[in-house]
Backbone as a printed PyTorch tensor [residue, N CA C, xyz], in Angstrom:
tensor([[[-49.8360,  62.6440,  46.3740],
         [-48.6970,  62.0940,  47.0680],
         [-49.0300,  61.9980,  48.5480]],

        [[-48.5090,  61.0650,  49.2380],
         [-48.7670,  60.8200,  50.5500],
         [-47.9060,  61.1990,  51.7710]],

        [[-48.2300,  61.4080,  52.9360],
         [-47.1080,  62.6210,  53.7690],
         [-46.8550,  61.1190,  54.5400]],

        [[-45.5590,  61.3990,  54.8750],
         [-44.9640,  60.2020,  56.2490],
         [-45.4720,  61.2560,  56.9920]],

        [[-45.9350,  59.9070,  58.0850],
         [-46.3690,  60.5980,  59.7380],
         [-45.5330,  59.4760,  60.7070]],

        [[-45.1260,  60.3260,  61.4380],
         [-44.0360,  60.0870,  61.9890],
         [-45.2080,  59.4680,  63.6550]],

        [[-44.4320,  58.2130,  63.9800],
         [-45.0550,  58.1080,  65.5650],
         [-44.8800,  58.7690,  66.8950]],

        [[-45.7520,  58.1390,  67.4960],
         [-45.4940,  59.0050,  68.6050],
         [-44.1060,  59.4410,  69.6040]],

        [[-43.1520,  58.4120,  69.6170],
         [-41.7990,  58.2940,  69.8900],
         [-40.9540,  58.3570,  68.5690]],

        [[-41.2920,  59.4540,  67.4840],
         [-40.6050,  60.2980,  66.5370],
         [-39.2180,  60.7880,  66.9090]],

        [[-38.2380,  60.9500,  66.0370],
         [-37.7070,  62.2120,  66.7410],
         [-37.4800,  63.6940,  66.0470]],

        [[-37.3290,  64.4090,  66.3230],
         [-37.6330,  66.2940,  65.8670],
         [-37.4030,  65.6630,  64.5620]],

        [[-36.4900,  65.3050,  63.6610],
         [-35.9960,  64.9510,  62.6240],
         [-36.9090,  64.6620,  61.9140]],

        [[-37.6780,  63.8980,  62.3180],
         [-38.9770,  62.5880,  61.3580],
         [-40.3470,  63.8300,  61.8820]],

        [[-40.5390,  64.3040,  62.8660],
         [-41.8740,  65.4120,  62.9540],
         [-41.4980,  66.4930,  62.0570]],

        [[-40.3160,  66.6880,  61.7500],
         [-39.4390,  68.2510,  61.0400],
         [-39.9780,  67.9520,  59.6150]],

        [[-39.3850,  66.5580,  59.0850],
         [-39.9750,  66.1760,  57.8020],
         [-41.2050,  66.2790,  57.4800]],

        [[-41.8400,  65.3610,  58.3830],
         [-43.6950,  65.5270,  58.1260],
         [-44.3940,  66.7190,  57.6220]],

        [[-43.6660,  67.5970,  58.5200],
         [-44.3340,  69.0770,  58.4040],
         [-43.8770,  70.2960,  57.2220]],

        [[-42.8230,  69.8320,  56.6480],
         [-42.3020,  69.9540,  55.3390],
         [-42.9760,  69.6360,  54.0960]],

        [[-42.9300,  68.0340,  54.3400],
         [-44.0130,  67.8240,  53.7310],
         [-45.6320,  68.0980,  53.6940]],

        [[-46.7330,  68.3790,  54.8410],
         [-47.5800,  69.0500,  54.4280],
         [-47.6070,  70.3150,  54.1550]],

        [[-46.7980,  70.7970,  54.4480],
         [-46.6820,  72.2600,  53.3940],
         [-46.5080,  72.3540,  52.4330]],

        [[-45.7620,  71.3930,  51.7030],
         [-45.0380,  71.0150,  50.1170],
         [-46.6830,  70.9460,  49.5320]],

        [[-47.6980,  70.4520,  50.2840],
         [-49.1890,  70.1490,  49.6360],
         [-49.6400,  68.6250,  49.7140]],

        [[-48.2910,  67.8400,  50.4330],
         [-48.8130,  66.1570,  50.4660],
         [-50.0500,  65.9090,  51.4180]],

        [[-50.4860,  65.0940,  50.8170],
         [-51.8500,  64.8030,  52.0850],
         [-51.7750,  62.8310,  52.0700]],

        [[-52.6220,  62.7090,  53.1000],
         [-53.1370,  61.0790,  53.1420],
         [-54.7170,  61.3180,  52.4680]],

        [[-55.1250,  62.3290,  52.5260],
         [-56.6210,  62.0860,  52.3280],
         [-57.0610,  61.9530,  50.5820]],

        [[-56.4330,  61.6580,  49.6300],
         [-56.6450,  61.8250,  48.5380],
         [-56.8710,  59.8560,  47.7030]],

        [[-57.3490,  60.2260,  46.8830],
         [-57.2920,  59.0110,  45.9640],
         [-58.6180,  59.1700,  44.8170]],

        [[-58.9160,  58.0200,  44.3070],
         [-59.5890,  58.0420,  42.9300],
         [-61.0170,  57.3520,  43.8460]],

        [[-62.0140,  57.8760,  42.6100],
         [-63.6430,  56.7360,  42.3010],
         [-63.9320,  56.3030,  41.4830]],

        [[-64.8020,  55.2220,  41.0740],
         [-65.4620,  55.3040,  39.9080],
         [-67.1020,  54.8800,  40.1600]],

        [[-67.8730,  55.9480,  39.7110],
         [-69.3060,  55.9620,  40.2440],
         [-69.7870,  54.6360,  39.8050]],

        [[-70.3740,  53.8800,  40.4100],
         [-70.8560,  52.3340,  40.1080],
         [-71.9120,  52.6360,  39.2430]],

        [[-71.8400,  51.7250,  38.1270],
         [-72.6840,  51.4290,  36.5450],
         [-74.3310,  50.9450,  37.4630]],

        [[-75.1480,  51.7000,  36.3420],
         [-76.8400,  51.1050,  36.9320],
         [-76.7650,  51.1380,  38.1470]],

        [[-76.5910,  52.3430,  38.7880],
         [-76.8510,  52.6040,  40.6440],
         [-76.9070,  53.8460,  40.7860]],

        [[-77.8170,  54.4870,  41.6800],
         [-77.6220,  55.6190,  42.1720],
         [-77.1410,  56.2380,  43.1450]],

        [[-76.1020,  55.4200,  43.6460],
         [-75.0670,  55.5470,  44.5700],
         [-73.8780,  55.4050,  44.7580]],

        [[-72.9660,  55.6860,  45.0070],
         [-71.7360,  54.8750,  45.3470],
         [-71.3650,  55.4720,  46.5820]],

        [[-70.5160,  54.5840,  47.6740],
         [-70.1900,  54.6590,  48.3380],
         [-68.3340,  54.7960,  48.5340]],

        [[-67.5790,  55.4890,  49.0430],
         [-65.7870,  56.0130,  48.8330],
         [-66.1000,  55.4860,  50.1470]],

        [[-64.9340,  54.0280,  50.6100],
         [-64.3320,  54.0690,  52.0260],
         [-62.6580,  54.6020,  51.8540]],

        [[-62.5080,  55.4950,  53.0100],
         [-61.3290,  56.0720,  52.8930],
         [-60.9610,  55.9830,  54.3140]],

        [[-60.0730,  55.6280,  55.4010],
         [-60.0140,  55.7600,  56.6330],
         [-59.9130,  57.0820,  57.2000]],

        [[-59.2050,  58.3160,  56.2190],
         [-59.2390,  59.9950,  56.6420],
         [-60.6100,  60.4050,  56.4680]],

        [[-61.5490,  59.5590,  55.7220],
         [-62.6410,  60.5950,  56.3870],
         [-63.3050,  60.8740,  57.6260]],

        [[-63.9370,  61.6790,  58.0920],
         [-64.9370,  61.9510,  58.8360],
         [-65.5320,  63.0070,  58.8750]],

        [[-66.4820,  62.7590,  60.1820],
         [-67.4430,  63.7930,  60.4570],
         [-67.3730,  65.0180,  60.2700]],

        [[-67.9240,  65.6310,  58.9210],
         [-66.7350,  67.3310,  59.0870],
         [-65.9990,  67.4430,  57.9550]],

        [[-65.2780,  66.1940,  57.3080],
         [-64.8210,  66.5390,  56.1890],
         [-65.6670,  66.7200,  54.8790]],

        [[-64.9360,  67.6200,  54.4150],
         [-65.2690,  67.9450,  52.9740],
         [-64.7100,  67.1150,  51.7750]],

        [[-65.3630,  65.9750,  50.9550],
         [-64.8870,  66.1530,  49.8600],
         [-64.7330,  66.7210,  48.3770]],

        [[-63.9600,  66.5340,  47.6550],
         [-63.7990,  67.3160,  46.4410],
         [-63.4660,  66.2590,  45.5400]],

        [[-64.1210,  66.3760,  44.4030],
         [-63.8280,  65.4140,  43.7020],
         [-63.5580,  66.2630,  41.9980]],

        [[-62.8720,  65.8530,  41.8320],
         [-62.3530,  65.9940,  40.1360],
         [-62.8900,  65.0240,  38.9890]],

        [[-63.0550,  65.8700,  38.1150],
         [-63.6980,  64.1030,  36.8960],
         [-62.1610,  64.0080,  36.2420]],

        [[-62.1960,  62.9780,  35.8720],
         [-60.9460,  62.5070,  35.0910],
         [-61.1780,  61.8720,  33.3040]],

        [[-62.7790,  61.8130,  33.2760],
         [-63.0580,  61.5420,  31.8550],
         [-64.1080,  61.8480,  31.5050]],

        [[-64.6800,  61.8540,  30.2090],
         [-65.2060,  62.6800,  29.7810],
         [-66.6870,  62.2750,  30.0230]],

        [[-67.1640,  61.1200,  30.8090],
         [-68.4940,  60.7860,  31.4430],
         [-69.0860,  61.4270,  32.3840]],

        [[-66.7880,  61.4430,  33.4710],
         [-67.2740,  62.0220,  34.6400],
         [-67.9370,  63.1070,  34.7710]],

        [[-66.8700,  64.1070,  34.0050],
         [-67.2730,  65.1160,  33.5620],
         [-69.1180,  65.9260,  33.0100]],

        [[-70.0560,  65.0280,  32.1180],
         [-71.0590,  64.7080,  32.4780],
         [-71.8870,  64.5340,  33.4450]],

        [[-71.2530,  63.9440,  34.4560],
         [-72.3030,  63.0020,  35.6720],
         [-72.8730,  64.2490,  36.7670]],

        [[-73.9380,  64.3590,  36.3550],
         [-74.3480,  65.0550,  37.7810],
         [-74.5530,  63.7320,  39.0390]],

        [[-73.7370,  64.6750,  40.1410],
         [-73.4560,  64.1160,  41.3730],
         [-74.1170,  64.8370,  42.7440]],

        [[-74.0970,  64.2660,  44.1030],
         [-73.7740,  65.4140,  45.1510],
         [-74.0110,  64.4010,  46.1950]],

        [[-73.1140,  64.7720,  47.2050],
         [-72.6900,  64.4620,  48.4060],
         [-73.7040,  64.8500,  49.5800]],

        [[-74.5950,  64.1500,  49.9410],
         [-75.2130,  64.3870,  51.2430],
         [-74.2500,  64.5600,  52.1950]],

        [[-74.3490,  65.5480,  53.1870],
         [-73.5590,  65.9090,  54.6750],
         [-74.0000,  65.1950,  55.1620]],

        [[-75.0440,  64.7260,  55.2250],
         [-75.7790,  63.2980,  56.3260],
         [-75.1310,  61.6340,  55.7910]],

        [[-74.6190,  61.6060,  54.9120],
         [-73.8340,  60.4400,  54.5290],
         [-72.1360,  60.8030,  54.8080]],

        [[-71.8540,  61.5720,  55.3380],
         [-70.4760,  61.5470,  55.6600],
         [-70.1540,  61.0190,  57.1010]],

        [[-69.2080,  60.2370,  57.0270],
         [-69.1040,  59.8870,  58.1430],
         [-67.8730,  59.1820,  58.9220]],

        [[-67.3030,  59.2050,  60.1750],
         [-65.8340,  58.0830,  59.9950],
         [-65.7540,  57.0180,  59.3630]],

        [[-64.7360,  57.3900,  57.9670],
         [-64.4050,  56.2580,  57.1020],
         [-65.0920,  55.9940,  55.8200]],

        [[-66.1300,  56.9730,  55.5570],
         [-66.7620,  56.9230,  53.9120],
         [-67.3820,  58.5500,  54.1220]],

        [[-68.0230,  58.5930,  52.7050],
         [-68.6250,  59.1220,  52.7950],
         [-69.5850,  58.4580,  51.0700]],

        [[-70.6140,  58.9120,  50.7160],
         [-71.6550,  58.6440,  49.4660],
         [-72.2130,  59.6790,  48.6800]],

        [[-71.5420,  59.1450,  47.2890],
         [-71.9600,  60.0110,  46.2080],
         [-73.3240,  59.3680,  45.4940]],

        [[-73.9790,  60.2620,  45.3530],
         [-75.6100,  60.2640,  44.8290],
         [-75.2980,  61.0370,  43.2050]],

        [[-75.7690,  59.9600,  42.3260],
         [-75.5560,  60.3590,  41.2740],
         [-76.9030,  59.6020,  40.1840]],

        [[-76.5680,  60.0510,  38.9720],
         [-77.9060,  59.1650,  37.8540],
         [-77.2870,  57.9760,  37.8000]],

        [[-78.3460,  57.1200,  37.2160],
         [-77.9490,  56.0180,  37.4040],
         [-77.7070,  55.7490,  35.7230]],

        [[-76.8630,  55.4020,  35.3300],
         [-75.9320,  55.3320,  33.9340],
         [-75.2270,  54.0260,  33.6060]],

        [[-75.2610,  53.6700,  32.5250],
         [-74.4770,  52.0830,  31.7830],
         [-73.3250,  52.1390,  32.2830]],

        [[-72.7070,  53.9530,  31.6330],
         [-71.4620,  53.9260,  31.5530],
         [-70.5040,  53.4800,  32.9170]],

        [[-69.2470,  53.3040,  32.3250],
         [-68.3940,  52.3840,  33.7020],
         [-67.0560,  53.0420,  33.7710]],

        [[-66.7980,  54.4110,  33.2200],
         [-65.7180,  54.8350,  32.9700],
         [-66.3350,  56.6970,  34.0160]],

        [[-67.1260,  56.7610,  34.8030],
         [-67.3600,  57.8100,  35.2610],
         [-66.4570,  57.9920,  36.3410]],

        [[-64.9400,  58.0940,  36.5330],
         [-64.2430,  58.2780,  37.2520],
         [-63.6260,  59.8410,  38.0530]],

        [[-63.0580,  60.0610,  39.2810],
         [-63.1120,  60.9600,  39.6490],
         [-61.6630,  60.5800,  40.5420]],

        [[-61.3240,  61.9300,  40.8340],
         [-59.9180,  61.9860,  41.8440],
         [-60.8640,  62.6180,  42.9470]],

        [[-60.2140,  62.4720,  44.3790],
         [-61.1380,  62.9810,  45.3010],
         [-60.0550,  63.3280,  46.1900]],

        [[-59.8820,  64.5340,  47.0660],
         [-59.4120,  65.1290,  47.9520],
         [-60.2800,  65.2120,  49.4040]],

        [[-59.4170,  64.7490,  50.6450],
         [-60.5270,  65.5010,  51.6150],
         [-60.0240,  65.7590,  52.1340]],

        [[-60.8840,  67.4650,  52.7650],
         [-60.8150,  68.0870,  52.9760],
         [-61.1830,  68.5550,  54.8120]],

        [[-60.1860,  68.7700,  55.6440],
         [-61.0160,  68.8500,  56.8500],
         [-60.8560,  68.0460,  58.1150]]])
């Protein structure tokens, strides 16, 4: 789920909420992948990432689950980051991803 962020000319009301909500556990930094078929790469653009963040990723089926993966720290960066994985037919290697940071 995604948090309202309130602008800079907010008022207490709309910053009061926001902060409700990231405590409740909402974030902006979350969403899905699916590791690209015959490649040993894929690349996640997300605008919350950067330099520093951590992601986490979840499998969601039973390929993902399978897929050895891993995230170079040297491929993270403002606005993506790249998963290094085998390179596989399958097209259903999907993942939920959180970031972190």
């Amino acid at each position: 789920m995604s948090v309202y962020v309130p602008g800079l000319n907010a008022t207490l009301r709309a910053a009061l909420q926001a902060i409700q909500q990231l405590s409740a556990g909402r974030s902006n930094g979350v969403g899905s992948v699916t590791l690209a078929a015959s490649a040993t790469s894929t690349t996640v653009t997300d605008p919350n990432c950067a330099v520093g963040t951590v992601p986490i990723l979840v499998p969601t089926t039973a390929d993902a689950m399978g897929a050895a993966f891993y995230i170079p720290v040297a491929t993270i960066a403002n606005g993506s980051f790249v998963i290094q994985h085998a390179s596989a037919a399958s097209v259903d290697r999907t993942f939920l991803y959180a970031l972190h940071g």
